[in-house]
MARSEDO-864445 format. One record per residue (C-alpha): residue number from 1; residue in one letter; x negated, y negated, z. Coordinates in Angstrom, 1 decimal, always signed. Example, Ala and Ser with C-alpha at 12.3 -4.5 7.8 and 13.67 -1.06 7.14 Angstrom:
REM MARSEDO-864445
1 | A | -12.3 | +4.5 | +7.8
2 | S | -13.7 | +1.1 | +7.1
This chain:
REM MARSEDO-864445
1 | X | -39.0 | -85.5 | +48.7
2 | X | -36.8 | -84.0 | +51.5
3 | X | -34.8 | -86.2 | +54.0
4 | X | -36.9 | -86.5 | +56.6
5 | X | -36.5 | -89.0 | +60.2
6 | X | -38.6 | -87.4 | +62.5
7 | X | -41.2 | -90.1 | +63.0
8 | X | -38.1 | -92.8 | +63.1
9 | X | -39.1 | -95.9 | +65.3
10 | X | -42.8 | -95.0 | +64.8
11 | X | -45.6 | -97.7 | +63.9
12 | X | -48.4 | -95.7 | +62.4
13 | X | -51.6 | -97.4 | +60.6
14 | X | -52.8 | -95.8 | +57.5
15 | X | -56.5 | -97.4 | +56.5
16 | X | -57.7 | -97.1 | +52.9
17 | X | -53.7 | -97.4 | +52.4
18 | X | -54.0 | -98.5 | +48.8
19 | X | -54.5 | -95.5 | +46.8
20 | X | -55.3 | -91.9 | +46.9
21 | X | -54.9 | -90.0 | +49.7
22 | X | -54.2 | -93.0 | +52.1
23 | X | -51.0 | -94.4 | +49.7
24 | X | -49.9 | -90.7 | +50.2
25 | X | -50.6 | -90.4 | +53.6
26 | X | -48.5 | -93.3 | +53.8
27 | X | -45.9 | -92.5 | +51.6
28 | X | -45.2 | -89.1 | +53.1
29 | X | -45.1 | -91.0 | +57.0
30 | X | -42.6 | -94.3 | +55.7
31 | X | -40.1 | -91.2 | +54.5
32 | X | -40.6 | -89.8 | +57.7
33 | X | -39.1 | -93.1 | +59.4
34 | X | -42.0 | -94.8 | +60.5
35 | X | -43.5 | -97.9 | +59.6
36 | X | -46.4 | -98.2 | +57.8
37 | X | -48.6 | -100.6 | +58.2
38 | X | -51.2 | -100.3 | +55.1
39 | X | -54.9 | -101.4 | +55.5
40 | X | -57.5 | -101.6 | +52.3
41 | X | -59.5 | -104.1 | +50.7
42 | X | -57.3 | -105.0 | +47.8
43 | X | -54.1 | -106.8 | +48.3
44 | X | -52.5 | -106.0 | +44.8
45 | X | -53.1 | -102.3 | +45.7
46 | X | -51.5 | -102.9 | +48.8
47 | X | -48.6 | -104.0 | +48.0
48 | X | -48.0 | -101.6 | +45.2
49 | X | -48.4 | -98.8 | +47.8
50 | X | -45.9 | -100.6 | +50.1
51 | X | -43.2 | -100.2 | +47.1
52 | X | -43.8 | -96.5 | +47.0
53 | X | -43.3 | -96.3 | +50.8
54 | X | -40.2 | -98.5 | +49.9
55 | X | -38.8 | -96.3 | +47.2
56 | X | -38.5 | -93.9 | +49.5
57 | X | -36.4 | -95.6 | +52.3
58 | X | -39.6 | -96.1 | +54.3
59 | X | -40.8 | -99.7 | +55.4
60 | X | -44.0 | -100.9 | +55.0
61 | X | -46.3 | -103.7 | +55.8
62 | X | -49.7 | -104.6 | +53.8
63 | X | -52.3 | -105.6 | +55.7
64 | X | -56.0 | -106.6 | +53.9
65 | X | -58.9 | -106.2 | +55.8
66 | X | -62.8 | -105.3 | +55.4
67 | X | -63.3 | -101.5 | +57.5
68 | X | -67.1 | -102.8 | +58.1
69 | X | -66.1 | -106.0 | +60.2
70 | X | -65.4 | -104.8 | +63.9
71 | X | -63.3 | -107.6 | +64.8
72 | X | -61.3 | -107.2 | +61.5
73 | X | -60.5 | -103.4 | +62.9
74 | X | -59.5 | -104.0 | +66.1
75 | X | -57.4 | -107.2 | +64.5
76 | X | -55.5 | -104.8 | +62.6
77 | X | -54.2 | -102.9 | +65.6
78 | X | -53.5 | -105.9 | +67.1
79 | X | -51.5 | -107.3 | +63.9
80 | X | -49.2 | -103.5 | +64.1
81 | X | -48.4 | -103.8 | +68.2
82 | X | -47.5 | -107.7 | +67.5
83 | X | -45.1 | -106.4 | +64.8
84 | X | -43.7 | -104.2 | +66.2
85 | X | -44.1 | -103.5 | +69.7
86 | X | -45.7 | -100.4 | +69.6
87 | X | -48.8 | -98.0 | +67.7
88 | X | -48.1 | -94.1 | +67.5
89 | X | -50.5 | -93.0 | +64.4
90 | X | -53.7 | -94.3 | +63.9
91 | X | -55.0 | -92.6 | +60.4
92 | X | -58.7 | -93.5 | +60.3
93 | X | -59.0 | -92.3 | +56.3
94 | X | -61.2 | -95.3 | +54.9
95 | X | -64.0 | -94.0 | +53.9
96 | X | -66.9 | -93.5 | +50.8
97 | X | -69.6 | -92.0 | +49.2
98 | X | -72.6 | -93.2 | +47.4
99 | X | -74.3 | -89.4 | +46.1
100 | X | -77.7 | -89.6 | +46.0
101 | X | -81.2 | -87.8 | +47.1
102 | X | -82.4 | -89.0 | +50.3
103 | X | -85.7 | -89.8 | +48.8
104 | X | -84.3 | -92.1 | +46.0
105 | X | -81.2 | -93.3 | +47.8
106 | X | -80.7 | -97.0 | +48.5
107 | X | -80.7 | -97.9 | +52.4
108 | X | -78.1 | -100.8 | +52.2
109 | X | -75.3 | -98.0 | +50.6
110 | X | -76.3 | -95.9 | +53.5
111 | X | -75.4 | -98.8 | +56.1
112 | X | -72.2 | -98.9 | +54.1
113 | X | -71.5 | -95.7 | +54.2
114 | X | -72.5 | -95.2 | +57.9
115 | X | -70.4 | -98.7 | +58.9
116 | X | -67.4 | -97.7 | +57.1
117 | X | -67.4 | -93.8 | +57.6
118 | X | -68.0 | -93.9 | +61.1
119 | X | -68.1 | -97.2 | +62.9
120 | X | -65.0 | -98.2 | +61.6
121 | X | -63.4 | -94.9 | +62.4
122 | X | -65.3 | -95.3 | +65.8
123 | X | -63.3 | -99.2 | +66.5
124 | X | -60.3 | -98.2 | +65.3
125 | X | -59.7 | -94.9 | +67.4
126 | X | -60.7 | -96.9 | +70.5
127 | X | -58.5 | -99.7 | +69.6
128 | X | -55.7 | -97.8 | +68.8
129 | X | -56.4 | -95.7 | +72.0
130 | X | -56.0 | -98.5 | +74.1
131 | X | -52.7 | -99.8 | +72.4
132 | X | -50.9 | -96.4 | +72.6
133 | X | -51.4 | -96.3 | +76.5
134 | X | -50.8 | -99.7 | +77.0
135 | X | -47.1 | -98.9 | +75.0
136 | X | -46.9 | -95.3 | +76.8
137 | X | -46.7 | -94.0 | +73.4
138 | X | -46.8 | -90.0 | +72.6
139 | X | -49.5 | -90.9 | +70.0
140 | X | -52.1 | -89.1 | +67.2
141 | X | -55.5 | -90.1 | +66.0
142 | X | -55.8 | -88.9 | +62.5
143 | X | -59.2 | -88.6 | +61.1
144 | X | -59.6 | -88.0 | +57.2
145 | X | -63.0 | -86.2 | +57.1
146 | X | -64.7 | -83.7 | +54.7
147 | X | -65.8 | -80.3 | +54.1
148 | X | -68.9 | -81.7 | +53.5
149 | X | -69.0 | -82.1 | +57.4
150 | X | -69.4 | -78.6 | +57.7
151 | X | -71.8 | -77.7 | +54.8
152 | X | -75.7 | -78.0 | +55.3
153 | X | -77.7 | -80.2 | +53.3
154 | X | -74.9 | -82.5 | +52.0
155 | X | -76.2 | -85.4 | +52.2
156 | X | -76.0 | -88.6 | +53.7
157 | X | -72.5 | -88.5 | +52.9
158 | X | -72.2 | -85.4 | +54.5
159 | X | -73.9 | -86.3 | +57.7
160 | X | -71.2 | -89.1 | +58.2
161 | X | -68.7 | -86.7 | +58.4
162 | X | -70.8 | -84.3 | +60.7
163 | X | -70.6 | -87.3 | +62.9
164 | X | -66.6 | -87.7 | +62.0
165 | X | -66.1 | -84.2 | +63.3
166 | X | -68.3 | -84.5 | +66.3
167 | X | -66.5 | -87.7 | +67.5
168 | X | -63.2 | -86.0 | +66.5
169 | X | -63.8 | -83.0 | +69.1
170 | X | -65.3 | -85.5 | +71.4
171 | X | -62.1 | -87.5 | +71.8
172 | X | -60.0 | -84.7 | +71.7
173 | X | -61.9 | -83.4 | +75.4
174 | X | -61.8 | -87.0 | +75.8
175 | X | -57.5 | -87.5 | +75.8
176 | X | -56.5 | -83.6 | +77.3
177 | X | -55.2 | -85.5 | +80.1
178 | X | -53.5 | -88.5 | +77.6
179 | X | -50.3 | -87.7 | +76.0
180 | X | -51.9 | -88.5 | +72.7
181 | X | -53.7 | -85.8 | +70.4
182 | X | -56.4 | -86.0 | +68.1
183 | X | -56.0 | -84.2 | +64.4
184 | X | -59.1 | -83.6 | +62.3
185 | X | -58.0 | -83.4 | +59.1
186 | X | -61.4 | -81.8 | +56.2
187 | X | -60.2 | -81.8 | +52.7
188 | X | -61.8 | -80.3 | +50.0
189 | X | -62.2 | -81.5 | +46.4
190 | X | -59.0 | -83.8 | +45.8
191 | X | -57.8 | -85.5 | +42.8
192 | X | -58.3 | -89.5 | +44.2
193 | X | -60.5 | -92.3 | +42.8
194 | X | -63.3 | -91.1 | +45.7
195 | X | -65.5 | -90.0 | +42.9
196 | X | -65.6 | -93.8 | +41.6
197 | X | -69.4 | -94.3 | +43.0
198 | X | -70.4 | -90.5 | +41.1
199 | X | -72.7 | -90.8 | +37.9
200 | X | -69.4 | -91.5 | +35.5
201 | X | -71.2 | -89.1 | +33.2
202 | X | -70.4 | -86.6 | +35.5
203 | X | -66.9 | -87.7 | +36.7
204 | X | -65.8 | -87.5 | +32.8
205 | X | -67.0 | -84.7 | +32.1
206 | X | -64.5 | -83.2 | +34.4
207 | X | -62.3 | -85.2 | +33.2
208 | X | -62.6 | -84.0 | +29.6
209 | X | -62.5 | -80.4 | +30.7
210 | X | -59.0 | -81.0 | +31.6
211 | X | -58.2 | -82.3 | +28.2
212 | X | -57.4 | -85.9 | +29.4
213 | X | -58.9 | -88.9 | +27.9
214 | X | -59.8 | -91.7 | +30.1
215 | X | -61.9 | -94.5 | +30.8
216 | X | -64.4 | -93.8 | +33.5
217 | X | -66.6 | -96.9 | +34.5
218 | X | -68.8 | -97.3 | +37.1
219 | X | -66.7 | -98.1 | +40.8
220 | X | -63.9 | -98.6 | +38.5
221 | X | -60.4 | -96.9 | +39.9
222 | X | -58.2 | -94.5 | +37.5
223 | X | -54.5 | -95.4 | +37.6
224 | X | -52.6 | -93.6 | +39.3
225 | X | -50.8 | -91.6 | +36.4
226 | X | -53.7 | -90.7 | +35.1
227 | X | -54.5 | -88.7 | +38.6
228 | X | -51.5 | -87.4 | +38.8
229 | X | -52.4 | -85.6 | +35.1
230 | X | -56.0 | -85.0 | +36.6
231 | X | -54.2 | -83.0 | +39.5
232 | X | -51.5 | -81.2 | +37.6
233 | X | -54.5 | -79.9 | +35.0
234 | X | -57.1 | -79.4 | +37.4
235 | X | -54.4 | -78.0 | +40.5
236 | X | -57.1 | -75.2 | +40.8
237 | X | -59.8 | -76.3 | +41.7
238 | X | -58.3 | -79.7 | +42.4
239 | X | -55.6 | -80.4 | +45.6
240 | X | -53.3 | -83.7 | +45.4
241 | X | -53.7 | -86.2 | +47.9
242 | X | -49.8 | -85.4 | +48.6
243 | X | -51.3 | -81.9 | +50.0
244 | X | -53.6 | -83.7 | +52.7
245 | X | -50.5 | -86.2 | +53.6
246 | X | -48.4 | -83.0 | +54.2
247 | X | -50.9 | -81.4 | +56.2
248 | X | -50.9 | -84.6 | +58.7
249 | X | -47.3 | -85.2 | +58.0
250 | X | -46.9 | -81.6 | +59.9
251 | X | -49.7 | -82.1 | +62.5
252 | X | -47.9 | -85.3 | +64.0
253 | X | -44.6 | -84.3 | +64.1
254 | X | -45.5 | -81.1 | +66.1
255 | X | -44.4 | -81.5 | +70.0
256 | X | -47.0 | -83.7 | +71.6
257 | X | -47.6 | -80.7 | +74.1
258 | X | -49.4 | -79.0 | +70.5
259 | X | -52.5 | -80.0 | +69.6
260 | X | -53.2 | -79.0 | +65.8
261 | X | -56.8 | -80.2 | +66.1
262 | X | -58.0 | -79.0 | +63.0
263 | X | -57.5 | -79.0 | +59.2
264 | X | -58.8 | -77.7 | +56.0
265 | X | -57.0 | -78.7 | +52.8
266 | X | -58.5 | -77.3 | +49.5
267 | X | -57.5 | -76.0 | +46.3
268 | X | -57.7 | -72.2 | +45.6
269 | X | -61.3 | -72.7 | +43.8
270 | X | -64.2 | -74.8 | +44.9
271 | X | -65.4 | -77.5 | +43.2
272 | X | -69.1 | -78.5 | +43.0
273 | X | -70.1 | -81.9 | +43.8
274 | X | -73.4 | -83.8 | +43.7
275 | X | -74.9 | -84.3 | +47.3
């Protein structure tokens, strides 16, 4: 990875720090210089993903917390300004899917999809809003949504990340007037442990096609050297979660004056998913 200290006396939040594209979200803004606080549900995660931060001269802090409890979102802004004075990137990039038919799918998923997706994306904007004026900082809101937010008939799923994209251009006419932009970040397929809630029938069978063994269970997370062989087998049709983190890497470190609203990251052939 290339020197890199433009984001040097930073603080940026990263949620869904612990793997994926989150732990190279992070990973890509801790070489930049900043501090990284990392937000997920497992600590053990956490604090691996803080040691790759670490490794590369970045600092980070782990921070666990549950994206569906409101107070437990705005707490974790909180928990960054206390620590260090200030917020200057908020990543919103928690996030899920349960892929089902609207007619057989289960209602409580949808609420977790829905609360995670989009509420917590909602609270932690707003909070993270509110600290970067009260600091004066020269801040971004970094939202993590899909391609799916721009494809018809894709699902529940899908229409959370309609709403992501709505909200996103809503803050942006929102904040013209703020010295803090908004970048809406829509990857396509990516080589992370998203797919976890997928039919694992299906998930291995792509899998397989790349000529790597593994053992997919049900909600059960890969290791992360075995996506790294899933994304250097599958890089066509497959991106790496390290080409989203570049893509906001360059979107916050443009002048503050730029607004590089918009996004979309995905490898040179599409991939079909289940709605």
């Amino acid at each position: 990875m290339a020197d890199n200290q433009s984001l040097k006396g930073r603080t940026a939040i990263v949620t869904g720090g612990s793997s994926g594209i989150g732990r190279a979200i992070a990973i890509r803004l801790g070489e930049a210089g900043a501090h990284v606080f990392l937000a997920g549900r497992s600590e053990s995660a956490l604090n691996e993903g803080c040691k790759a931060v670490e490794k590369t001269g970045g600092r980070a802090t782990p921070i666990a917390f549950d994206a569906r409890d409101v107070k437990q979102v705005q707490g974790l802004v909180d928990k960054a300004v206390k620590a260090t004075g200030r917020l200057d990137i908020m990543v919103n990039n928690a996030g899920l899917e349960f892929p089902s038919s609207i007619i057989e799918g289960d209602p409580e998923r949808w609420r977790e999809m829905l609360e995670v997706n989009v509420l917590a994306l909602l609270v932690g904007s707003q909070a993270a809003i509110r600290a970067m004026r009260a600091c004066g900082s020269a801040g971004h809101i970094v939202n993590i949504s899909s391609v799916a937010g721009r494809r018809e008939a894709s699902g529940v799923y899908g229409a959370t990340k309609w709403a992501v994209n709505s909200i996103a251009t809503t803050l942006r006419e929102e904040l013209e007037n703020d010295k803090i932009r908004v970048v809406n970040i829509m990857p396509g397929a990516v080589a992370t442990n998203f797919a976890r809630n997928f039919p694992p029938a299906f998930v291995k069978g792509i899998v397989s096609s790349l000529g790597i063994q593994a053992d997919i269970q049900p909600g059960a997370q890969l290791p992360p050297a075995v996506l790294d062989q899933i994304a250097a087998a599958g890089k066509l049709f497959l991106a790496s979660a390290d080409d989203v983190a570049r893509a906001v890497l360059f979107a916050v470190t443009q002048p503050i004056e730029l607004n590089v609203f918009e996004m979309v990251v995905r490898p040179q052939r599409a991939l079909q998913l289940p709605a």
